[in-house]
C-alpha positions as CSV (number, residue, x, y, z in Angstrom):
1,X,10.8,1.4,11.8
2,X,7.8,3.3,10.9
3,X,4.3,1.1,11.5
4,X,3.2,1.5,7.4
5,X,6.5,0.2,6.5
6,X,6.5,-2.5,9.3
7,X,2.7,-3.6,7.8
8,X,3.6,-2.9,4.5
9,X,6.4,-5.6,4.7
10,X,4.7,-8.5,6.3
11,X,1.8,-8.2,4.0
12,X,3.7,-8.9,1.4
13,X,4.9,-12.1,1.9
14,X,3.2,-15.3,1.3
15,X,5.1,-17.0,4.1
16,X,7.4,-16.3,6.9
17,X,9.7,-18.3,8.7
18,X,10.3,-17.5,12.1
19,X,13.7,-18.6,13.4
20,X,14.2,-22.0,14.8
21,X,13.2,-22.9,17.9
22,X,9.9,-22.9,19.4
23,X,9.3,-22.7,22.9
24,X,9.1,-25.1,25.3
25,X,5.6,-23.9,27.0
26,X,2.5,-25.7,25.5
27,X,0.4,-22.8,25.2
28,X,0.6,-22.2,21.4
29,X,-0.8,-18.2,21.8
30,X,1.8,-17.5,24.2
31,X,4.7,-19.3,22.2
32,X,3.8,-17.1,19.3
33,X,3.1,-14.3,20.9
34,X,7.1,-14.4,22.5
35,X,8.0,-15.0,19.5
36,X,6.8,-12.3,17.6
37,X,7.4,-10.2,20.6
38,X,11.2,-10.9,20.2
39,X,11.2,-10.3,16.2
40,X,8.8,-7.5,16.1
41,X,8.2,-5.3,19.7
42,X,6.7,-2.8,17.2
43,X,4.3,-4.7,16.0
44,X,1.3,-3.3,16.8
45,X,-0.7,-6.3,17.8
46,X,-4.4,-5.3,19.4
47,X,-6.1,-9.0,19.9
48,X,-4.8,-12.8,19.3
49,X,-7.0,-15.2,18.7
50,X,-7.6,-19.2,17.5
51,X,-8.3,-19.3,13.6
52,X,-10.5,-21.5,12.1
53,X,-7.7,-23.4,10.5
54,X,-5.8,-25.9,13.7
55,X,-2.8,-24.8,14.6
56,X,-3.2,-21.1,13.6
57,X,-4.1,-18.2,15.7
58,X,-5.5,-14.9,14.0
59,X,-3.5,-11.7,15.6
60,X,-5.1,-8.6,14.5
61,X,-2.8,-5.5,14.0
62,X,-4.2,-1.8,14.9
63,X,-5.9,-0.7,11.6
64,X,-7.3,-3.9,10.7
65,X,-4.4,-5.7,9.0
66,X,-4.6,-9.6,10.1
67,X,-1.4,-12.2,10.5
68,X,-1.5,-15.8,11.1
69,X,0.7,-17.4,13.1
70,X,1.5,-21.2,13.9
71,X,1.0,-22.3,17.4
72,X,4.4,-23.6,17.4
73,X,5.7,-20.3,16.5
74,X,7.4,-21.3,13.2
75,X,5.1,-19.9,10.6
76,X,3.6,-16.7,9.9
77,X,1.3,-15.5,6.8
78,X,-0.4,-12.1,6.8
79,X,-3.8,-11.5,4.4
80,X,-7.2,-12.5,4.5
81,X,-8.6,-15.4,5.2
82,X,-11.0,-17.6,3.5
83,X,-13.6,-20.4,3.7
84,X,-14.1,-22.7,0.3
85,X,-17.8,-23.9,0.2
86,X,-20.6,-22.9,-2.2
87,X,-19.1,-20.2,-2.1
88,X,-15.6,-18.0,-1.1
89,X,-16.5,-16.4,2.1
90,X,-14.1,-14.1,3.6
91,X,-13.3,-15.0,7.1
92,X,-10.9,-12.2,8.3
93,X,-13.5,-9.2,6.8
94,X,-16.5,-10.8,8.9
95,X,-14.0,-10.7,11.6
96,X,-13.2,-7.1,11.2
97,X,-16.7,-6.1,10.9
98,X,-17.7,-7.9,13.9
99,X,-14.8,-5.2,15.7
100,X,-16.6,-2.6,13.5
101,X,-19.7,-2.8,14.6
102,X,-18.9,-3.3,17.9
103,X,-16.8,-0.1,18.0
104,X,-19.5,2.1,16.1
105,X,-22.6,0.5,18.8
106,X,-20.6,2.7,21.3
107,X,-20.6,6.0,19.7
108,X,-23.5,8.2,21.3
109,X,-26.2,9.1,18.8
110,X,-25.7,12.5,19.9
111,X,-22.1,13.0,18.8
112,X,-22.9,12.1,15.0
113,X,-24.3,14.5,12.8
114,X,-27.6,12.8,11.7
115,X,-30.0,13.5,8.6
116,X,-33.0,11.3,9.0
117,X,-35.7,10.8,6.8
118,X,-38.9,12.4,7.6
119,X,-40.9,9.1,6.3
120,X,-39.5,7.2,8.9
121,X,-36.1,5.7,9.2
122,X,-35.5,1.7,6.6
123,X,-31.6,1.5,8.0
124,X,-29.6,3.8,9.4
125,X,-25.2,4.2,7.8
126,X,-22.4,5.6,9.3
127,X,-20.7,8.0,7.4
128,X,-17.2,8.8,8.5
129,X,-16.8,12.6,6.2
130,X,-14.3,15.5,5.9
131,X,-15.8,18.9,4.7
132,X,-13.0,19.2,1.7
133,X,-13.3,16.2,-0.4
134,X,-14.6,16.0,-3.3
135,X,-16.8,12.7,-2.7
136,X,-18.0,13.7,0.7
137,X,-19.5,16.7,-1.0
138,X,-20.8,14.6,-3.7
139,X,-22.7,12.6,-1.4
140,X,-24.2,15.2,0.6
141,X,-25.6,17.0,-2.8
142,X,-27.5,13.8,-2.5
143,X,-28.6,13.4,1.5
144,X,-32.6,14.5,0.3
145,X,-32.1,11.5,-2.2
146,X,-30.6,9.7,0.4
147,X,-33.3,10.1,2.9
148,X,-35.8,9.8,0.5
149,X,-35.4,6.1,0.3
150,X,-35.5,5.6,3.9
151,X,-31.6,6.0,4.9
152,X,-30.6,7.9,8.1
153,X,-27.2,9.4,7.3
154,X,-25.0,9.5,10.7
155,X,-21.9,11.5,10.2
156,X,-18.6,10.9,12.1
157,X,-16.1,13.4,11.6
158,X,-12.8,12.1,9.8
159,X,-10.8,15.7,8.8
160,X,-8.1,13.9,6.7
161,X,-5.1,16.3,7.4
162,X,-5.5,15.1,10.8
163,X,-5.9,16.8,13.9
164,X,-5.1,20.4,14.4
165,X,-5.2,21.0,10.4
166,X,-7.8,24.0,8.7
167,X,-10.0,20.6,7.4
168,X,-10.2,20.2,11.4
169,X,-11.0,23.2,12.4
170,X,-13.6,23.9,9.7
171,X,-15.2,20.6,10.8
172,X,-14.8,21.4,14.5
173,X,-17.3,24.7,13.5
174,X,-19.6,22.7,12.3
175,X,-20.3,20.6,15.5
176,X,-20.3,23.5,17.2
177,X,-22.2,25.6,15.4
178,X,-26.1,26.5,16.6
179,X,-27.4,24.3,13.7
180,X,-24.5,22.1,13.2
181,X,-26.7,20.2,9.9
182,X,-27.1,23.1,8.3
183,X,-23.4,24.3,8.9
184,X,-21.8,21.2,7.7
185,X,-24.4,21.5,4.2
186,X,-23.0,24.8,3.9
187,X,-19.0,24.0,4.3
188,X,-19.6,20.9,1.9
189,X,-21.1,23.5,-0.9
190,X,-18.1,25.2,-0.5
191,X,-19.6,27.9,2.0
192,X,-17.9,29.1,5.2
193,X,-19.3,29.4,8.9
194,X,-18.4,31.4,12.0
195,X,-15.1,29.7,13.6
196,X,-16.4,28.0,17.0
197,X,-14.9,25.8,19.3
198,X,-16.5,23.7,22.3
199,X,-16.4,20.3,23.7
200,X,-16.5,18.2,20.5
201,X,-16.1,14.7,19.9
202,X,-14.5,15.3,16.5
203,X,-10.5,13.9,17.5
204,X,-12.1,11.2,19.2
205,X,-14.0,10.4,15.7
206,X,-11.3,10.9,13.8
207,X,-8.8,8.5,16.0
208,X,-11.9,5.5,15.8
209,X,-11.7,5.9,12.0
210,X,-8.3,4.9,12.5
211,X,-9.2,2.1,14.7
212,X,-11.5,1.3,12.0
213,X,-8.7,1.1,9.1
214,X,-10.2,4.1,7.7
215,X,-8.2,6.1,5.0
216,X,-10.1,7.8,2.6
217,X,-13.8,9.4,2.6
218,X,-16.2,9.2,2.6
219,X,-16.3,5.6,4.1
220,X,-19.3,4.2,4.5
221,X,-20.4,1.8,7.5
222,X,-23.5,-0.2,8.1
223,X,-24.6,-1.1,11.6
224,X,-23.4,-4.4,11.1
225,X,-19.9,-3.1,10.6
226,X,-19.8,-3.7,6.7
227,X,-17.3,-1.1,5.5
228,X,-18.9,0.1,1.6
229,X,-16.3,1.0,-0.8
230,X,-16.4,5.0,-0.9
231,X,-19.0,7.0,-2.7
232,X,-22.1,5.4,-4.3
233,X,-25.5,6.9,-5.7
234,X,-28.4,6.6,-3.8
235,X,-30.0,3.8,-5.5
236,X,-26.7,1.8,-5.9
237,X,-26.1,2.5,-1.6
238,X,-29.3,1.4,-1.5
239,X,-28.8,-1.8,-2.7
240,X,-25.7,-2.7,-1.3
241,X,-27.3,-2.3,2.1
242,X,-30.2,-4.4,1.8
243,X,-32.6,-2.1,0.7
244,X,-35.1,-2.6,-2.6
């Protein structure tokens, strides 16, 4: 069974029972885990974890997706997670940012593509781009903008054909290139550059955007591992980040 389908599935139910029978063992995680294990070896489970709700352990599935399952291994509901209080906070998401941001704090400076601002940099975004979309293209007509208002711009590459395809190829020339910034500016204005290859860190970028849950572009990251929804104007980015 293919893993979208598999996902696809589970998230759409409210509330699964798992077949009778929980295991003798006391250790709820490991009950479940057997469990699932038996019902699903495909499931692509990366971390288990206790919920904030008793008797519920978070599992996290590669890509982001989050199940929880009942430490006596009877009951499973997939989907996010919240906290009633003054207001609806959204448990899971913190959750996956925390990953996020733990993921991106990894990545060397010098494997991004960075624009910085020359007035000194306010907060600094991740932006995981391919050189053919229309969006990504958008947003770089805008990087002086961008800058402008204190935002360093660090690009991951994320060629959205995949590995191997003409959108990776084209990006691959751009980190290679002599002036990689200005190579990348011209690809996303529709230009072309020389065809180079070197040691590149672009199919290791490409396969943490998939870590990351990443599917379109541009997606935009803070350091704190808040994932922005696509494209925004410079003022609006601004904003949503924190800035005034």
């Amino acid at each position: 069974m293919k893993k979208g389908k598999l996902i696809g599935g589970l998230t759409g139910l409210c509330l699964l029972v798992l077949s009778a029978g929980a295991f003798a063992e006391d250790d709820g995680s490991a009950n479940l885990m057997q469990k699932l294990r038996a019902l699903r070896p495909d499931l692509p489970i990366t971390a288990v974890n206790p919920s904030p709700v008793q008797g519920f352990y978070a599992i996290e599935l590669q890509g982001g997706t989050f199940l929880y399952g009942s430490a006596d291994a009877r009951f499973l509901f997939a989907g996010d997670l919240y906290q009633l209080g003054t207001s609806l906070v959204n448990v899971t998401d913190s959750e996956r940012a925390t990953k996020r941001a733990a993921l991106l704090a990894k990545v060397p400076v010098k494997d991004a593509l960075v624009f910085t601002p020359k007035n000194g940099v306010r907060k600094s975004i991740y932006v995981f781009t391919d050189v053919d979309c229309t969006y990504c293209r958008k947003l770089h007509s805008e990087i002086a903008a961008i800058n402008d208002l204190g935002i360093e711009v660090r690009y991951l590459a994320y060629p959205r054909s995949g590995i191997n395809s003409e959108s990776y190829n084209r990006i691959v020339s751009a980190w290679c290139a002599d002036n990689p910034q200005e190579a990348l500016t011209t690809l996303k204005a529709g230009g072309n550059v020389p065809v180079r290859t070197c040691t590149n860190p672009v199919a290791d970028e490409y396969r943490l955007g998939q870590e990351l849950g990443i599917s379109g572009t541009p997606a935009i990251l803070t350091e704190d591992g808040q994932l922005l929804p696509g494209y925004m104007p410079p003022k609006q980015l601004a904003l949503a980040i924190g800035l005034n």
